[in-house]
C-alpha positions in Angstrom: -29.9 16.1 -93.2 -32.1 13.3 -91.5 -31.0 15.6 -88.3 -32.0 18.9 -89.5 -35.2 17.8 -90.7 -36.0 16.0 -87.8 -35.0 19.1 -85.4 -37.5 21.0 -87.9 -40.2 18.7 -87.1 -40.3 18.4 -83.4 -40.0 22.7 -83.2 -43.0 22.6 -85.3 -44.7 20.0 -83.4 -43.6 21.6 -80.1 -44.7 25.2 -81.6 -48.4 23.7 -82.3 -48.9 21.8 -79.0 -48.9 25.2 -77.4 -51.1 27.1 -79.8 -53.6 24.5 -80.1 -53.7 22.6 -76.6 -51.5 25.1 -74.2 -49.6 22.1 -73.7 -45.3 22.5 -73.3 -43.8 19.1 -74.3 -40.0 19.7 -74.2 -39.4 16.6 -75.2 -40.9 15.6 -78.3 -40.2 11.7 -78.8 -39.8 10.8 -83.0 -39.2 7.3 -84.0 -37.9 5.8 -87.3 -40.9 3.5 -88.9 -39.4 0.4 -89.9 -39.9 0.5 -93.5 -39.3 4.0 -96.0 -42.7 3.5 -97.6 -43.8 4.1 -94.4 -42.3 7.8 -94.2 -39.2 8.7 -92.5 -40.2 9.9 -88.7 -42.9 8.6 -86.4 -44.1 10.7 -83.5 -46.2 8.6 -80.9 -47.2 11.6 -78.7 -50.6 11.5 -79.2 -50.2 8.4 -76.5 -48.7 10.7 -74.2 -51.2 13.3 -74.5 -54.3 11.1 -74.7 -54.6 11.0 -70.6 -54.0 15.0 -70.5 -56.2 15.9 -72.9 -58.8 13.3 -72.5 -59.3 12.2 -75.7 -58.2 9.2 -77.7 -54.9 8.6 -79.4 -55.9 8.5 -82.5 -58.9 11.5 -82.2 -55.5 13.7 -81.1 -53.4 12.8 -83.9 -56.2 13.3 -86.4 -56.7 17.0 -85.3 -52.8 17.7 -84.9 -52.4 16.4 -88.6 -55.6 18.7 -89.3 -54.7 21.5 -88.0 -50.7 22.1 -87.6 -49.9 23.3 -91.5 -47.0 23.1 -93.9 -44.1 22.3 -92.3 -40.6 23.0 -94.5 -39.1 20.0 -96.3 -42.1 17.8 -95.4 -44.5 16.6 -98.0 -47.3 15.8 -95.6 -48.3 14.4 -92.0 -50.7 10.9 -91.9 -52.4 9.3 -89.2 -51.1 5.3 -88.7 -52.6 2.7 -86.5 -54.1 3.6 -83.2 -52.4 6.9 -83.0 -49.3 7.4 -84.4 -48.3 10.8 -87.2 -45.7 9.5 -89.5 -44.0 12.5 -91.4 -43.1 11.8 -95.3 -40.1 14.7 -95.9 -40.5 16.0 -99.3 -37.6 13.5 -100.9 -36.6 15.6 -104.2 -35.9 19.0 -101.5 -34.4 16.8 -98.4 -31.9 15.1 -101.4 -30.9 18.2 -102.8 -29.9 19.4 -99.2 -28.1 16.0 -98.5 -26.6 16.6 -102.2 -25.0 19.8 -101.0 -23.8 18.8 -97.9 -25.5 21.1 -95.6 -26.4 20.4 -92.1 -28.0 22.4 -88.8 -25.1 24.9 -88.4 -23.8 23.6 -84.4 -22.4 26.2 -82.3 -19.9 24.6 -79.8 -21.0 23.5 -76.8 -20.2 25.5 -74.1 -17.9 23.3 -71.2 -15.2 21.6 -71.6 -15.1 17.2 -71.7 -12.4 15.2 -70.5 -11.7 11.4 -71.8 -9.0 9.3 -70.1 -8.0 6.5 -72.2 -5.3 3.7 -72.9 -3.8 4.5 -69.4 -1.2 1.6 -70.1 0.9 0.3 -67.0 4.6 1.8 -68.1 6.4 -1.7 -67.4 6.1 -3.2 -70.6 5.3 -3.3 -74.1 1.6 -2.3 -75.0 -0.5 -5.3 -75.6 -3.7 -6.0 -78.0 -6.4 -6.0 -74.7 -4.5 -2.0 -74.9 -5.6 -1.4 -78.4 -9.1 -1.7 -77.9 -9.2 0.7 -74.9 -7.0 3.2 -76.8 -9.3 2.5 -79.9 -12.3 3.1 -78.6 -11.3 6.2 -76.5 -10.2 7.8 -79.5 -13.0 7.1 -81.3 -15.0 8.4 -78.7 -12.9 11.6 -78.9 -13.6 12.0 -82.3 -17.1 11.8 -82.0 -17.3 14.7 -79.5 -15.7 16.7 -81.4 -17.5 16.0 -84.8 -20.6 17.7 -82.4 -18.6 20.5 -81.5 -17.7 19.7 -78.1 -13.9 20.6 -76.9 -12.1 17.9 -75.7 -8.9 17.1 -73.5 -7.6 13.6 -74.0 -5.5 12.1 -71.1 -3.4 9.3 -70.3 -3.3 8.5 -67.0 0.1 7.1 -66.0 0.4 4.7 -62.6 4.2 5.1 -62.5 4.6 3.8 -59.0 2.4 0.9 -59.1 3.4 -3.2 -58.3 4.0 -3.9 -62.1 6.7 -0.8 -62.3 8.3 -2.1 -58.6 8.4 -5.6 -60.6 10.4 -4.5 -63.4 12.9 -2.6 -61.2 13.1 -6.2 -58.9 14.0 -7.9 -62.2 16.9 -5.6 -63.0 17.7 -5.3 -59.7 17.5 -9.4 -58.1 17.6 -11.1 -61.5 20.2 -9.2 -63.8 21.9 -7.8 -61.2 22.0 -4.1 -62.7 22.7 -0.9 -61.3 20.7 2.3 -61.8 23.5 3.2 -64.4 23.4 0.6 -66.2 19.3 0.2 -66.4 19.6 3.9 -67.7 22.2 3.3 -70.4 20.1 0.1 -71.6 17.1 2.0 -71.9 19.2 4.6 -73.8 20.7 2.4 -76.3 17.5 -0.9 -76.8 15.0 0.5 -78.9 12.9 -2.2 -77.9 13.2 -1.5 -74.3 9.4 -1.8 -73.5 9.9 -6.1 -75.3 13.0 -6.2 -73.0 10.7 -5.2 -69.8 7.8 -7.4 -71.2 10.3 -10.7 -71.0 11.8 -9.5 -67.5 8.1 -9.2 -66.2 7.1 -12.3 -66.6 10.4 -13.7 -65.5 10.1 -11.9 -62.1 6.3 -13.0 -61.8 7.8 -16.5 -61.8 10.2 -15.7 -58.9 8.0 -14.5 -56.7 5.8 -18.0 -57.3 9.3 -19.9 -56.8 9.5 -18.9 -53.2 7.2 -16.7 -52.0 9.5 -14.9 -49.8 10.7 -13.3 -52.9 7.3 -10.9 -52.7 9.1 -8.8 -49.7 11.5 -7.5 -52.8 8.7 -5.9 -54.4 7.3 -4.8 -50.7 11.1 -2.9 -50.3 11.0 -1.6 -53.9 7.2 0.0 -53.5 7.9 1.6 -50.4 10.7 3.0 -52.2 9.2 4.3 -55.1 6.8 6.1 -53.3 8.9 7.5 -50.8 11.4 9.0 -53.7 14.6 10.8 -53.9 16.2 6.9 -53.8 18.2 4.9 -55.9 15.2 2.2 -56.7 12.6 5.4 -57.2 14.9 7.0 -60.1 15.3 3.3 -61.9 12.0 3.2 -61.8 11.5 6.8 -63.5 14.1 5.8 -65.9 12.1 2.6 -66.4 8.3 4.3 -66.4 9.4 7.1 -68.9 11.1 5.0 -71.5 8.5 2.5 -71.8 6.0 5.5 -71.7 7.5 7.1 -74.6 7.1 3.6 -77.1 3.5 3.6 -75.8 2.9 6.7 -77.5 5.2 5.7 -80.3 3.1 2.5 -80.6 -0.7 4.5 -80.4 0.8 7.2 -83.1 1.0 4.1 -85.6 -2.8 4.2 -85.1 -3.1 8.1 -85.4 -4.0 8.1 -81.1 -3.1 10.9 -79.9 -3.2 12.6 -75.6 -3.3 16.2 -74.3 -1.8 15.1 -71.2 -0.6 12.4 -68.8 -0.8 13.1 -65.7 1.4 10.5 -63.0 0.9 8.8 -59.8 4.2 10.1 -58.8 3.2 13.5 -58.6 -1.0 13.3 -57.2 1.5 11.6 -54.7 4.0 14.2 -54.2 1.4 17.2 -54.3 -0.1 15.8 -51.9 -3.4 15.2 -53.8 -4.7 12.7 -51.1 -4.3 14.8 -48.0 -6.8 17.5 -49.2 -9.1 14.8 -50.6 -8.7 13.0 -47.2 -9.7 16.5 -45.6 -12.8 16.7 -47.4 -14.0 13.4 -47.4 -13.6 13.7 -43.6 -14.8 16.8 -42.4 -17.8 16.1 -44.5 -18.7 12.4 -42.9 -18.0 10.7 -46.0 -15.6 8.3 -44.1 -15.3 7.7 -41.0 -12.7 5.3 -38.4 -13.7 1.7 -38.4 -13.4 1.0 -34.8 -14.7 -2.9 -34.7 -14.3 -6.3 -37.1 -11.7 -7.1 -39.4 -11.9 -3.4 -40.7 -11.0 -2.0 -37.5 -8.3 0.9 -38.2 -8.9 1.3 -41.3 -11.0 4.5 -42.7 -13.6 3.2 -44.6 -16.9 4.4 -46.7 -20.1 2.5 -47.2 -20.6 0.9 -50.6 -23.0 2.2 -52.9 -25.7 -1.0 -52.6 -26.1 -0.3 -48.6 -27.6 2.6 -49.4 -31.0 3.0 -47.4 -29.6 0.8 -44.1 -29.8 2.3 -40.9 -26.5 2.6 -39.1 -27.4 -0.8 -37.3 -27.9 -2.8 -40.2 -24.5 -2.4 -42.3 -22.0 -4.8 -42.4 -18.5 -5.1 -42.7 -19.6 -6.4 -46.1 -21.3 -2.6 -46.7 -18.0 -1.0 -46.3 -15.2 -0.2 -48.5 -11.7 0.2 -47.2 -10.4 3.6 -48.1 -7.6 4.0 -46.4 -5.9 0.5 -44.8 -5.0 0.0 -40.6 -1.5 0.8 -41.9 -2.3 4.2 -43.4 -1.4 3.2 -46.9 -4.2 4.6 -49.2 -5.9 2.0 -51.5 -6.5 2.5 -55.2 -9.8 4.6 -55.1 -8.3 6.7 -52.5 -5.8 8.3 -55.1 -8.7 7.9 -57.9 -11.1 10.0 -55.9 -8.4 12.8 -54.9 -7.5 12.5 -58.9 -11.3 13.0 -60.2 -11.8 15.6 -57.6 -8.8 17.5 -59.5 -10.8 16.5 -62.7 -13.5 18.5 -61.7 -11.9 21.5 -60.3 -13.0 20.8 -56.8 -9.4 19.7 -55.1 -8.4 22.9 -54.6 -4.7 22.3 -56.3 -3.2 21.6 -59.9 -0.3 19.8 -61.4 2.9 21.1 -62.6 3.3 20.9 -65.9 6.0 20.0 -68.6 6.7 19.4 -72.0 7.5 15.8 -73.0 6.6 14.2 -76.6 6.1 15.7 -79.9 4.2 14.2 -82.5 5.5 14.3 -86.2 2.6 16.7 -86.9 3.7 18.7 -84.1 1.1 18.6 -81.5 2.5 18.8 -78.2 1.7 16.4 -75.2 2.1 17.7 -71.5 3.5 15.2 -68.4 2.6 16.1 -64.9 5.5 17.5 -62.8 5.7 19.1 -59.5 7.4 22.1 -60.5 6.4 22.7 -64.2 7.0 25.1 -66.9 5.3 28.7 -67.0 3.4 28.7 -69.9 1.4 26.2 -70.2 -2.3 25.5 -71.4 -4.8 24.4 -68.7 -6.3 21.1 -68.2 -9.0 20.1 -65.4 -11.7 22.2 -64.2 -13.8 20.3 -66.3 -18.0 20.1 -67.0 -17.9 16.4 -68.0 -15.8 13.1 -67.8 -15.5 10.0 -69.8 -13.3 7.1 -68.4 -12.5 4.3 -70.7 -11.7 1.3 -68.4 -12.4 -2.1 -68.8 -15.2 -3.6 -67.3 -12.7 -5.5 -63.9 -12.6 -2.0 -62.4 -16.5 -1.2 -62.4 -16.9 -1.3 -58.9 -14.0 1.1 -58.6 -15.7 3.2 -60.8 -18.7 3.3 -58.9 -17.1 4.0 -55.4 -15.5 7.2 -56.5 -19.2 8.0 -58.3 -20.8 7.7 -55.0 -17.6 9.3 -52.9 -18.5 12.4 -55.2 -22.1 12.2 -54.6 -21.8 12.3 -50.9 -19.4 15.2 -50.5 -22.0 17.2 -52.1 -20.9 17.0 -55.9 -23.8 16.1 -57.3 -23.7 17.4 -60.6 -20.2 16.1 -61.3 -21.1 12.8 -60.1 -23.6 12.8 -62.5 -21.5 14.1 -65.5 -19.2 11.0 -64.6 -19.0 8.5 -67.3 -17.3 5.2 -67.0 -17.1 3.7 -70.7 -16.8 -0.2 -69.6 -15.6 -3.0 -72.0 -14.6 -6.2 -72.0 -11.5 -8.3 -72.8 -9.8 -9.2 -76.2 -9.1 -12.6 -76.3 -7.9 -14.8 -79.4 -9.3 -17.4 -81.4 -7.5 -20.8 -81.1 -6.4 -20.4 -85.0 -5.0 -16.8 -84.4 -3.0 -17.8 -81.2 -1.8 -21.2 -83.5 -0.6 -18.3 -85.9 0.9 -16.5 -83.2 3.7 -19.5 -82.2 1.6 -20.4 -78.9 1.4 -24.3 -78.4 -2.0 -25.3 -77.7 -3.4 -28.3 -75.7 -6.0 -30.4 -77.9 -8.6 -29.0 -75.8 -7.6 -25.6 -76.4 -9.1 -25.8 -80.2 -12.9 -26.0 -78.8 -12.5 -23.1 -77.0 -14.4 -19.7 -78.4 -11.1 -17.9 -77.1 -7.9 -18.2 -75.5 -7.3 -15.9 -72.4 -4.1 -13.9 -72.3 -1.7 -13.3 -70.0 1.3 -10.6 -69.8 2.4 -12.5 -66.3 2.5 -15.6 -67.8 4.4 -13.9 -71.0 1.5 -15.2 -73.3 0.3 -12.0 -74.9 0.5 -10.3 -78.5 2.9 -7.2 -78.4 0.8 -4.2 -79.7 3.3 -3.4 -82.3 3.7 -7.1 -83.5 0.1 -7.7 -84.0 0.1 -4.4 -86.3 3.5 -5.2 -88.3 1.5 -8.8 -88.6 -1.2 -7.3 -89.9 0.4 -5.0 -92.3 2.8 -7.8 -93.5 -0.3 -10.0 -94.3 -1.8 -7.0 -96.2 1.3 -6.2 -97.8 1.3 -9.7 -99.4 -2.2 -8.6 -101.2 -1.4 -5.3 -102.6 2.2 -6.8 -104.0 0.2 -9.3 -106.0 -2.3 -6.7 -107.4 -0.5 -3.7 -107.8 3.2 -4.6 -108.7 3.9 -2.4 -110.8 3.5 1.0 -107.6 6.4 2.2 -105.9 7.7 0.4 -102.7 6.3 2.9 -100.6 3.1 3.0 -102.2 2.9 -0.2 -102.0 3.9 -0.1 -98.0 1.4 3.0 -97.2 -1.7 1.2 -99.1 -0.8 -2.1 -96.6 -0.5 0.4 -93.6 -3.6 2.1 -93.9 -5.8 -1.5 -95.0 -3.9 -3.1 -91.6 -4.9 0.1 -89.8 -8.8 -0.1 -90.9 -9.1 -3.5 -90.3 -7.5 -3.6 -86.8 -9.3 -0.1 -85.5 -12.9 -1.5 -87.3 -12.5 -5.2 -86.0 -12.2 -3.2 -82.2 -14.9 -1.2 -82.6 -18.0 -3.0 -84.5 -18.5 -5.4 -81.2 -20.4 -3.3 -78.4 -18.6 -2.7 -75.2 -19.4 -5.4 -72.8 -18.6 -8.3 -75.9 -15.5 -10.1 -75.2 -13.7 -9.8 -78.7 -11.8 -13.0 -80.0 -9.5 -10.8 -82.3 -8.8 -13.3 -85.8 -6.1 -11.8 -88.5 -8.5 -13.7 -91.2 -10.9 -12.4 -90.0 -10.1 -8.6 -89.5 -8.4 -8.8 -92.7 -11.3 -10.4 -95.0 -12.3 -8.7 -97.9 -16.1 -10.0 -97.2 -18.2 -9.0 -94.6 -18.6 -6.4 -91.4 -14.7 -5.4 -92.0 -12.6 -2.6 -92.2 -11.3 -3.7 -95.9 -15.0 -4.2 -96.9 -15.6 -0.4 -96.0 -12.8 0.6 -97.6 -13.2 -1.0 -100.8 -16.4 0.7 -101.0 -14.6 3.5 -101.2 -11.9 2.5 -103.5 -14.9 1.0 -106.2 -16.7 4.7 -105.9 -14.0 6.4 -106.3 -12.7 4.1 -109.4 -16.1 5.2 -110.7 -15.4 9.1 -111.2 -11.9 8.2 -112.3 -13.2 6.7 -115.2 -15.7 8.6 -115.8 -13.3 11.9 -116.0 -15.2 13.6 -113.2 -14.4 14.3 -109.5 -17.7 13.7 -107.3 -18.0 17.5 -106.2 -18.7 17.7 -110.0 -21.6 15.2 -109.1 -23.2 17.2 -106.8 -23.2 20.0 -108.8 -25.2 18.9 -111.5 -28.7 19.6 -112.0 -30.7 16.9 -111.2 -34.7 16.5 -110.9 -34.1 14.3 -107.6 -38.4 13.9 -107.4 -37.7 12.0 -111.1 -35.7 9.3 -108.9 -36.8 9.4 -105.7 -40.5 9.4 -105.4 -43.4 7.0 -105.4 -43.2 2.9 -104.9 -40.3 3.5 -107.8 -38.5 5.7 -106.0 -37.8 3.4 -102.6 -35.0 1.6 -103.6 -33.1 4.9 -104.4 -34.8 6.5 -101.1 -32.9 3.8 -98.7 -29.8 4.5 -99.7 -30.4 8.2 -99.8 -32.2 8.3 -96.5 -29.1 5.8 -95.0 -26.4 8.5 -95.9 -28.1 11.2 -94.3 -28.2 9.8 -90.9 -24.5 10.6 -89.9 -24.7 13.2 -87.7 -27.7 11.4 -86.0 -25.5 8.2 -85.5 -22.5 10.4 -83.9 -25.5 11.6 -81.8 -26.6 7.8 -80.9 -22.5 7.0 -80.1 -22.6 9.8 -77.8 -25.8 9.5 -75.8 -25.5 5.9 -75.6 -21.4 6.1 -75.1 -21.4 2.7 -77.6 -19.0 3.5 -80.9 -19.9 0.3 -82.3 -23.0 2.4 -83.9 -20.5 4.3 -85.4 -19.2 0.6 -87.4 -22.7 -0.3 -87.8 -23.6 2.6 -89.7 -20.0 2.0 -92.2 -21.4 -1.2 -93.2 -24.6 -0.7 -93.6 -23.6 2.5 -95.9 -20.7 -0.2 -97.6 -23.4 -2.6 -97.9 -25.8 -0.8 -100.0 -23.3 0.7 -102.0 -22.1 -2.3 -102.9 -25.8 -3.6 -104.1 -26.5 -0.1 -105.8 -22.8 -1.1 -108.0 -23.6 -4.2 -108.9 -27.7 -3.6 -110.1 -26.7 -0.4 -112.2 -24.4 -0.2 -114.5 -23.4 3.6 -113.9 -20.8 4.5 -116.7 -22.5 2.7 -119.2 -26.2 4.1 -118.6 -27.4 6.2 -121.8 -30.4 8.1 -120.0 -27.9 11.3 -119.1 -30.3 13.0 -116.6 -30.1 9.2 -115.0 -26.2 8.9 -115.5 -26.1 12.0 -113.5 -28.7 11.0 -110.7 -26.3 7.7 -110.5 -23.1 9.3 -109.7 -24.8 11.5 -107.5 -26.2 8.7 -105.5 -22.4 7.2 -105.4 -20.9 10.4 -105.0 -23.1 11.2 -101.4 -22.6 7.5 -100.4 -19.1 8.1 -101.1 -18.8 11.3 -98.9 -20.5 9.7 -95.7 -18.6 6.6 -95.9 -15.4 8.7 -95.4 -16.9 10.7 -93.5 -17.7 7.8 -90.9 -14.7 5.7 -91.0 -12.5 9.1 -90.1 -14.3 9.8 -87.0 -13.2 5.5 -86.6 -10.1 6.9 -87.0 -9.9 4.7 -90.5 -8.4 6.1 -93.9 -9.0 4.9 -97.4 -5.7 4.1 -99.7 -6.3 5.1 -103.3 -6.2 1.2 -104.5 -7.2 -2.2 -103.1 
């Protein structure tokens, strides 16, 4: 609602500029005044017009509220302070809209988006630094497509990386398997990925036992990417068995991908060498003939922009393409977003290779795929969730798009950075790891997947849903085992998915099982319980809350005047929804999205406890009451499913 009226005012605004002053202002600016008795929009235009028009601020606002008319749903314009219009909606009419649920009709967006998250290394068990990638990528999914916008999801897999040449060292040097024999372990362990997780931090202690151990993984790389070897197919057997308990691990969390497209194949289709045509013929990189770069192909970085030719460094350039003709990291990753955008000049095969319970199918890059298959790529808009170590990465293939001509996809390039997740000293203590006396002052404790300090994806959610479990046995004993099972499921769920998202992207987090799991506070289980006490609400009271909103109710009784504010906050609060998916979006920050759970859990909670709802003898008020609970109700759920967070029927 708070969107619709909002869209209603700036048209009108817009509509009047040009009548009255032949004046086009596309972009009409409407604030939020910081207190509801002060209205619910504030347009400080007349500050932007008062140089065009020659006049003062507040002489222009005067004659705009004078002259521009009724305007629907609004009550009235006023002139405030020096200049400003705030806009009072008409609060009985904007409730009765928010009541029935109805919202600016959105058609969808024309052009399709494409967000790459999780993008897990397929050498081990998924780890909790994963979940908050995967997290917020999927949140951010859900967000575009709450405002219409059609959406691939992919999973970019780097199956012929140093950490996948590791594992197959380990099996090979320091178990002594054959290829055989990897293949019938992965076959037969169904913890396969917490086998690799051990043997990868075994073999990262090899290597620092005698450094000559590194030409191993030299031997096994060059393999890999050569293919059609012994070492290259352990490694497939390796990378695709781990792959599939990633996505077993990220259905647990209801993530799910489109497509995952490999190293192994923008390798073997030859992705580079038509990347490594373009960037040439169009002076993008050129031959390094002098310094320590000499040999090497090499681009200038994006700060050394503006130098002439004379004045860059060997510190302005980035290597691209090594003296040994081995192609560097953003090499591949500019050949791969160049494919993104439809501007390579050649696709992927495609295959079929995991199935969801719910049946949605996801797609693996091949060289020579199946037929029939849908398309991905070719896309108007990108969003890359990678943490915040790989910025400058980010930023080279940017600027390598820029300056082959690609303008407008370099723009529509997003790269959604975030920072670590760490543990609290208490949580780690929790966890088994032994902790130095020193290690208790610390905010956080760093982890490792070399150094085999970590927490295992999967055992930080069967933690989590054991410690809720524990809760729901003591109050509700006397529901089924599984009931029991699903209510601890979907509480551990919420509070590991909200705990992810409410810090803003560049926060480290210092995940805390108390903490996520507290009752009290900005927490998923607070949210929830909101829920769970609204919805106790119309169960005794005998009605559903669609029976809420359709009763007839004077909202103007409740809602207007001095009187009427405390109501008003908690009505205006729930019709900002679609205005906060808008915020998440535009500002690429899903924490607004937690913010806005809280605050609506918050003041639902405050609203229970000062009115005693199934008690109250007024009728007409009773009715206005569960109304209110009803439409806080709805957005709360409405908010935590785009967060990917469900609400059991009990607490």
């Amino acid at each position: 609602m708070y969107r619709r009226f909002q869209q209603q005012l700036a048209e009108r605004v817009r509509a009047h500029l040009r009548e009255a002053y032949d004046v086009e202002l596309p972009n009409i600016v409407i604030e939020q005044p910081p207190k509801v008795e002060l209205g619910e929009y504030a347009l400080p235009l007349s500050f932007e017009l008062a140089k065009r028009l020659r006049k003062a601020p507040r002489k222009i606002a005067e004659e705009i509220v004078a002259g521009i008319g009724p305007i629907e749903g609004f009550e009235k314009l006023e002139v405030a302070g020096a200049g400003y219009i705030n806009a009072r909606v008409d609060r009985g009419a904007a409730a009765a809209v928010l009541a029935r649920g109805e919202e600016q009709p959105q058609a969808p967006v024309e052009g399709k988006i494409l967000v790459e998250h999780t993008s897990i290394n397929p050498n081990k068990a998924a780890h909790i630094g994963h979940l908050r990638n995967a997290i917020l990528g999927d949140t951010f999914v859900r967000l575009l497509q709450a405002a219409k916008r059609q959406v691939d999801v992919q999973n970019y897999i780097d199956n012929t990386g140093v950490q996948v040449a590791d594992v197959v060292v380990g099996f090979r040097e320091l178990e002594h398997q054959t290829k055989a024999q990897v293949e019938e372990l992965a076959r037969r362990e169904p913890r396969f990925d917490y086998l690799c997780w051990d043997l990868y931090a075994r073999v990262s202690q090899w290597y620092e036992q005698d450094r000559a151990n590194l030409q191993k993984r030299a031997e096994a790389l060059h393999a890999i990417e050569a293919g059609g070897n012994e070492i290259a197919e352990t490694a497939e057997i390796i990378s695709t068995t781990v792959l599939r308990r990633h996505l077993e691990t990220m259905d647990r969390l209801s993530i799910e991908y489109d497509f995952l497209p490999r190293e192994s194949e923008i390798l073997r289709l030859h992705f580079w060498d038509l990347a490594f045509q373009q960037l040439k013929e169009k002076g993008v990189l050129y031959l390094e003939a002098d310094g320590k770069n000499k040999g090497c192909w090499v681009m200038g970085r994006p700060h050394a922009a503006g130098k002439t030719e004379e004045e860059h460094t060997e510190e302005d350039q980035k290597v691209i393409v090594r003296s040994n003709g081995t192609v560097g990291y953003v090499g591949k990753d500019i050949a791969y977003h160049l494919w993104k955008f439809g501007l390579l000049g050649r696709d992927f095969g495609y295959c079929r290779f995991f199935k969801y319970p719910n049946q949605h199918e996801v797609w693996i890059s091949a060289v020579d795929g199946e037929k029939d298959h849908p398309h991905f790529g070719s896309v108007s808009a990108i969003y890359n969730v990678i943490d915040a170590r790989q910025s400058e990465a980010q930023n080279t293939v940017i600027e390598a798009l820029r300056a082959l001509g690609y303008k407008d996809a370099a723009e529509h390039y997003t790269h959604l950075s975030y920072e670590m997740v760490a543990l609290t000293p208490r949580c780690a203590a929790d966890l088994g790891y032994q902790l130095a006396e020193d290690d208790w002052g610390k905010a956080y404790i760093e982890v490792s997947g070399r150094k085999g300090f970590g927490v295992k994806a999967d055992d930080l959610i069967d933690r989590l849903i054991a410690a809720a479990r524990k809760e729901v046995d003591a109050r509700h004993a006397e529901l089924s085992e599984k009931e029991r099972r699903d209510i601890a499921t979907q509480i551990a769920i919420g509070a590991l998915r909200y705990f992810m998202l409410k810090f803003t992207k560049p926060s480290v987090i210092a995940f805390d099982f108390k903490e996520a799991l507290s009752f009290e506070g900005e927490t998923g289980p607070y949210a929830q319980y909101a829920v769970v006490r609204a919805t106790n609400i119309f169960r005794k009271a005998g009605v559903s809350p669609d029976a809420a909103f359709a009763a007839k109710i004077d909202f103007s009784r409740y809602l207007a005047g001095a009187a009427g504010n405390e109501f008003w906050e908690l009505w205006l609060a729930a019709s900002k929804t679609s205005l906060v998916v808008e915020q998440c979006i535009a500002t690429s920050e899903p924490a607004y999205a937690a913010k806005h759970a809280f605050q609506l859990a918050q003041l639902f909670n405050n609203f229970y406890h000062r009115h005693h709802i199934l008690t109250e003898a007024d009728e007409q008020k009773k009715s206005f009451l569960l109304a209110t609970t009803a439409v806080l109700r709805r957005e709360l759920i409405r908010i935590l499913e785009l967060m990917g967070i469900t609400v059991p029927p009990v607490m």
